[in-house]
C-alpha positions as CSV (number, residue, x, y, z in Angstrom):
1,X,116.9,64.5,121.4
2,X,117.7,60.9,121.9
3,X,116.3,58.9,124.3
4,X,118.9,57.1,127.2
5,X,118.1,53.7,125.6
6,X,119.1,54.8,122.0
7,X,122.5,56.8,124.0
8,X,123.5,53.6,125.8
9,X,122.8,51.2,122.8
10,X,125.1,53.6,120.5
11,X,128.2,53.5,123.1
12,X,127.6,50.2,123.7
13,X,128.0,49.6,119.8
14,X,131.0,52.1,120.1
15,X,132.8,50.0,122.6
16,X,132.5,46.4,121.3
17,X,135.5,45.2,119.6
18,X,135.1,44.5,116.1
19,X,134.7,41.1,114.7
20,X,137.5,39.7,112.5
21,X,137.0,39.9,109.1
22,X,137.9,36.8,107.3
23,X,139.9,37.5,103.7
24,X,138.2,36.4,100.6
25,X,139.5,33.2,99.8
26,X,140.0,31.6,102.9
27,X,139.0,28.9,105.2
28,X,138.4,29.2,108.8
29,X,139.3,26.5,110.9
30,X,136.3,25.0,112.9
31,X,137.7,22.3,114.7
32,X,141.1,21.1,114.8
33,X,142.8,18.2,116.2
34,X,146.4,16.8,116.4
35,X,147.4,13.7,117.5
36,X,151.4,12.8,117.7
37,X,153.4,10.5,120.2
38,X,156.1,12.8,120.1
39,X,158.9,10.5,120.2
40,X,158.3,7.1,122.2
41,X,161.5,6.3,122.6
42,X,162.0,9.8,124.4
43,X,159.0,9.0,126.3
44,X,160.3,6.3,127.5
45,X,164.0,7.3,128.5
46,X,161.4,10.5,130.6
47,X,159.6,7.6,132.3
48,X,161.9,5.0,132.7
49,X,164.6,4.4,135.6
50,X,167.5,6.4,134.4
51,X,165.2,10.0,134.2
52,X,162.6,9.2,136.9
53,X,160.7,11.7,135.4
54,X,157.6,12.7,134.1
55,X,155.7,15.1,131.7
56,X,152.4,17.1,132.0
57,X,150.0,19.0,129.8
58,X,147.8,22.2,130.1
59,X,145.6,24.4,128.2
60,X,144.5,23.1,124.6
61,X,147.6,20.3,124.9
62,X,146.2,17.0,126.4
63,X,148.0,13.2,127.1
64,X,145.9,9.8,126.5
65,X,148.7,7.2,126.4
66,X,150.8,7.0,124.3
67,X,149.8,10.2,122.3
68,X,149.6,14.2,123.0
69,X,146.8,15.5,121.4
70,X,146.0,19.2,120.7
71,X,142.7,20.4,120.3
72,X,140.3,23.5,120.2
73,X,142.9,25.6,118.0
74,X,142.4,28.5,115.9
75,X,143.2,29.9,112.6
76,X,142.2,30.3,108.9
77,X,144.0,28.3,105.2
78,X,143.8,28.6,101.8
79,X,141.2,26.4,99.9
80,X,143.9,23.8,98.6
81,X,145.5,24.3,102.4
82,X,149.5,25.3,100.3
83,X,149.6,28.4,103.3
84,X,148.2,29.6,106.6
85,X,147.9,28.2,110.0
86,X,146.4,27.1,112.8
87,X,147.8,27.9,116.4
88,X,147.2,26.4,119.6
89,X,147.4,27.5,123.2
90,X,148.6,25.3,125.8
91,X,152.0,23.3,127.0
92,X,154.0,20.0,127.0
93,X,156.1,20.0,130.3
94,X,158.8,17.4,130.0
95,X,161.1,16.9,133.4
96,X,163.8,14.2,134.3
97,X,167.0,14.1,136.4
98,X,165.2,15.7,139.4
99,X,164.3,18.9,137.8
100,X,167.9,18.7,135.9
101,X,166.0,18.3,132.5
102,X,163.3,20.5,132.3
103,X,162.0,21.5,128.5
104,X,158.5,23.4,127.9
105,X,157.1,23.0,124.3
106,X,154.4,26.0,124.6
107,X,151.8,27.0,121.8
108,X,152.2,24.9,119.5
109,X,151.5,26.2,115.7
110,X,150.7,24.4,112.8
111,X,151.9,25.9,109.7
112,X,151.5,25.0,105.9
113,X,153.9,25.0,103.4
114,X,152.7,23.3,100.6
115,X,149.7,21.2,100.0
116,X,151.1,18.6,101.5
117,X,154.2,19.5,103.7
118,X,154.1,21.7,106.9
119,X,156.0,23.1,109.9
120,X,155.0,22.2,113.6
121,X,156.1,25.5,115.3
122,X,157.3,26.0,119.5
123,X,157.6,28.3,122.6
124,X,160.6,26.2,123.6
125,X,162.2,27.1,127.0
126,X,163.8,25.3,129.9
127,X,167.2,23.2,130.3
128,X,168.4,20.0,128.0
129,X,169.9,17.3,128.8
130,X,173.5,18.9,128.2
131,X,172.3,21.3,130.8
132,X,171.8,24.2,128.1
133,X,169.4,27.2,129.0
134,X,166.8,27.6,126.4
135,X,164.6,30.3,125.5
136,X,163.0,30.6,122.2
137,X,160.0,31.7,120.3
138,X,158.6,30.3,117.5
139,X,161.0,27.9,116.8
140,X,160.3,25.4,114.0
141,X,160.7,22.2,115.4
142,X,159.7,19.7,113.1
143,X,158.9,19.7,109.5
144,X,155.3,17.3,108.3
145,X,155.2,15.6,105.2
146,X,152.6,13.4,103.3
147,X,151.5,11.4,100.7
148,X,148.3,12.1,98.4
149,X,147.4,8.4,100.0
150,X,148.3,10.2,103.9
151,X,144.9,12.1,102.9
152,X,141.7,12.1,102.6
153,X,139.1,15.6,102.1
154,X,135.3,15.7,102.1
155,X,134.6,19.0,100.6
156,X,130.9,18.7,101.4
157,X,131.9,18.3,105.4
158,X,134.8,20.4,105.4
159,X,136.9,17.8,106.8
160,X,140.5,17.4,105.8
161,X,142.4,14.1,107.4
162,X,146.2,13.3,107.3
163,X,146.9,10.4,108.9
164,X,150.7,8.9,109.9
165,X,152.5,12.8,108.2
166,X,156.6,12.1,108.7
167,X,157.9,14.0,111.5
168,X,161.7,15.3,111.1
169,X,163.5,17.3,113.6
170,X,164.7,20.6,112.4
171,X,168.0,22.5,113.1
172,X,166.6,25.0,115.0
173,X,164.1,22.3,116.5
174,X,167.5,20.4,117.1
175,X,169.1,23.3,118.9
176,X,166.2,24.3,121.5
177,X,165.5,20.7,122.4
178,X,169.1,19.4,122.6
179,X,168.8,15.4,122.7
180,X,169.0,14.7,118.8
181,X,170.5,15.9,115.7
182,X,168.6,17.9,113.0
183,X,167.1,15.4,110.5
184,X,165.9,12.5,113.2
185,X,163.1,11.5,112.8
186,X,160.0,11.7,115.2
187,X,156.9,10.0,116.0
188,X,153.9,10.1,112.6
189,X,151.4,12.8,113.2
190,X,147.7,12.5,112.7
191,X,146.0,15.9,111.8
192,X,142.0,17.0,111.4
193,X,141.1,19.8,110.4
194,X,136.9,21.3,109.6
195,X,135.9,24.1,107.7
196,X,133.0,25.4,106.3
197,X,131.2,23.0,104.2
198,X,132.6,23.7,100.3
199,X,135.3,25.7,101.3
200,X,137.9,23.5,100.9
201,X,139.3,22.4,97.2
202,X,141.3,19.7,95.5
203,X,145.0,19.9,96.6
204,X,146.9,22.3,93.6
205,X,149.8,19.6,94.1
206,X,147.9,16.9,93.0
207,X,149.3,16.2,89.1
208,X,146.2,15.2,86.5
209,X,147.6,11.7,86.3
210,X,147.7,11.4,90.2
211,X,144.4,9.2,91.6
212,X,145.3,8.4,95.1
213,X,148.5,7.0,93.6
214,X,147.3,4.4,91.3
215,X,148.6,6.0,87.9
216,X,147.9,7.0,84.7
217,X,149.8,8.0,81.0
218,X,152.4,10.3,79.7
219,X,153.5,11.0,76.5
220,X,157.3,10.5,75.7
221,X,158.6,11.0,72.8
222,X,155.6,10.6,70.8
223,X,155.0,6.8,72.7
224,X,152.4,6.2,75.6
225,X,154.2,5.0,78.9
226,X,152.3,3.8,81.8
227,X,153.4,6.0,84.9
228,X,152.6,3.8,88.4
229,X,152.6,6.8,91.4
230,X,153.1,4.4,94.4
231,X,152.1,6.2,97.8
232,X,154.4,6.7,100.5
233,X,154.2,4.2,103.3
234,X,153.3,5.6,106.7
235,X,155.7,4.7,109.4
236,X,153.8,3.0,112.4
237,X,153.4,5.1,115.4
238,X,156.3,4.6,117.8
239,X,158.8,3.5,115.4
240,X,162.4,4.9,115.9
């Protein structure tokens, strides 16, 4: 007959959730960070003498002038990082016009597209400027782009850096927030992402002749041409 210890150890075991597996071929995020200034000139009109307003933070979304930064977010990508994502809990409170203005951009989402494009995904709810009730889920508010020279990766570390990613309002991001029309474009984004050491690879976008954009040969009609792969220039933070 089995003894109490071995009864209460065995329901114990019973009850305790079961860990999450992790899919072969995929990297679980470690630590994460996102840095983004949102848009500074929208900061400012929030702050300044015609809104008299203000925003605040909670949860994994934190302020250190003049950027929000999320940290402490979840999730798992593929080795070249071309899908998956990595979510975030927490909030950006943005209020003006004595409570007239009032837009909450909840749980933010960070999801891949391509090896080197993404989507910044929203809760968005609250009242725009035009004084239009929102309530949304998962709205994709603005796509990320970058540049093999936006990048750098340390498989040994794990660490993936993007640094200055262009920021472009969405339709539907458009539509939620109010403010500005799909296509404007929003403050550069900073992203860092860990992993296990090794488990990241080489980007599957990056073309054999591609060396952090300094060039290389191709054959065209049975001549060698120089190819010169010039890398995108970052837009400085802040810039409108």
């Amino acid at each position: 007959m089995p003894s109490f210890p071995a009864l209460a150890l065995a329901t114990l075991l019973a009850l305790s959730p079961t860990p999450a597996v992790l899919s072969e071929g995929q990297c679980q995020v470690l630590e994460s960070e996102i840095t983004w200034g949102f848009k500074e000139s929208f900061r400012s009109y929030i702050s300044g003498a015609i809104a008299l307003g203000q925003w605040t933070t909670s949860g994994d979304v934190d302020y250190t002038t003049p950027v929000f930064i999320f940290s402490g977010g979840e999730g798992v990508l593929a080795p070249d990082r071309s899908s998956g994502s990595v979510a975030f809990e927490g909030e950006l409170l943005f209020e003006g016009h004595g409570g007239v203005l009032r837009t909450s951009l909840a749980n933010p989402t960070l999801v891949m597209d391509s090896g080197r494009s993404a989507l910044l995904v929203f809760d968005v709810t609250g009242d725009t400027m035009d004084m239009v009730s929102v309530s949304a889920e998962d709205v994709e508010f603005v796509t990320l782009e970058w540049s093999a020279g936006d990048e750098s990766l340390d498989i040994a570390t794990g660490e993936w850096v993007v640094t200055g990613a262009k920021a472009t309002l969405t339709t539907a991001g458009s539509d939620a927030f109010g403010t500005y029309p799909a296509g404007e474009e929003f403050d550069p984004l900073d992203l860092r992402l860990v992993v296990a050491s090794s488990c990241f690879t080489e980007s599957a976008v990056n073309p054999w002749w591609v060396a952090g954009g300094i060039g290389g040969l191709a054959l065209v009609g049975g001549g060698v041409v120089w190819i010169t792969a010039r890398a995108r220039r970052s837009p400085e933070q802040g810039h409108q």
